[in-house]
C-alpha positions in Angstrom: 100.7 9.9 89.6 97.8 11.3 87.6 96.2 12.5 91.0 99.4 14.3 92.1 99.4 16.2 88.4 95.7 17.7 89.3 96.7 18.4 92.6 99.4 20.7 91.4 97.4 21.8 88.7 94.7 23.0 90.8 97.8 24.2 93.5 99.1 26.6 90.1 95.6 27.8 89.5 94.4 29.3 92.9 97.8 30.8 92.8 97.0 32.4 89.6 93.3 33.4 90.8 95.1 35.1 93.8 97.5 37.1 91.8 95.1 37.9 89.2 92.3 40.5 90.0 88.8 39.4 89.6 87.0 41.5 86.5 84.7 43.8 86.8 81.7 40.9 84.9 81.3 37.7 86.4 82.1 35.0 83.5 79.7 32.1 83.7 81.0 28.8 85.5 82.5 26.8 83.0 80.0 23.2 82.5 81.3 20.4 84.7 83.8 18.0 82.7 82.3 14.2 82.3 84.5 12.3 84.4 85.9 9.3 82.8 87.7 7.7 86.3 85.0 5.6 87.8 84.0 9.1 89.7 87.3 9.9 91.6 87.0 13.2 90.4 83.0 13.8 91.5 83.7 13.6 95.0 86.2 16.4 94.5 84.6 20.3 94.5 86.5 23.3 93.9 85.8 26.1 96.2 87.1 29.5 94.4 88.3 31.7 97.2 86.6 35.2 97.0 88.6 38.4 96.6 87.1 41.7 97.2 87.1 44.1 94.1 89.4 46.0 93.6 88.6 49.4 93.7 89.0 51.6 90.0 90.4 55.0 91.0 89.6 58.0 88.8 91.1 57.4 85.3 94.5 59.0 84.6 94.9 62.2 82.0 97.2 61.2 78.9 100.8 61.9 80.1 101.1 64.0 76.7 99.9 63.7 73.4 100.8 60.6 70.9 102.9 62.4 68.6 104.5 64.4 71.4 106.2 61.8 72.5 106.7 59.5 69.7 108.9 62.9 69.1 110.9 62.6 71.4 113.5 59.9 70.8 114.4 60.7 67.3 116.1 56.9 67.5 112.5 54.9 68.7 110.8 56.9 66.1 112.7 56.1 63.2 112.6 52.2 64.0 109.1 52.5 64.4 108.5 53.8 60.9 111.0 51.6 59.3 108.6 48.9 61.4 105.6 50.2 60.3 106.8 50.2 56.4 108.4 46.4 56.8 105.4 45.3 58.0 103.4 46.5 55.1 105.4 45.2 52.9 105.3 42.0 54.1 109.4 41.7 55.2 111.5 39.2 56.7 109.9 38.0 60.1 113.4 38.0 61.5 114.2 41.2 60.6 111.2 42.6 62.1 111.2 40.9 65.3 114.8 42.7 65.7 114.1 45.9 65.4 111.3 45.1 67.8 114.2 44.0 69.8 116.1 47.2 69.6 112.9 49.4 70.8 112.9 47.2 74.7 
């Protein structure tokens, strides 16, 4: 049962490596867990599959300036201030997370 868990584990996480692009730095490899099953688990390698980089195209101009477009929805603009002062002031979390709500 416990073999069947990894399995699908390591099933979910080449699925994720696959939809995920690789970064631009290499992180190290993390260090090699001690195995504690009478070494079931040394025989087993994982190959990561490699993905070419993707390439970065040529950054994209700001579509208009900040206050330009917080502007523009009189609505979104207002709840963001009342945000912004609830926060400060250290509000209801409830309250908070609602007008976040209203702003999707």
């Amino acid at each position: 049962m416990q073999q069947e868990a990894v399995r699908r584990v390591r099933e979910m996480q080449a699925r994720a490596q696959h939809l995920r692009p690789e970064p631009a730095q290499r992180r190290e490899p993390p260090e090699p867990e001690p195995s504690h099953q009478h070494g079931e688990r040394s025989h087993e390698r994982r190959e990561q599959p490699s993905m070419p980089p993707v390439p970065l195209g040529p950054p994209k101009p700001p579509a208009e300036g900040i206050f330009k477009s917080l502007m523009r929805d009189s609505d979104q603009t207002l709840i963001l201030i009342l945000l912004l002062l609830l926060m400060e002031n250290e509000a209801d979390m409830e309250l908070i997370f609602a007008l976040m709500y209203l702003l999707i």
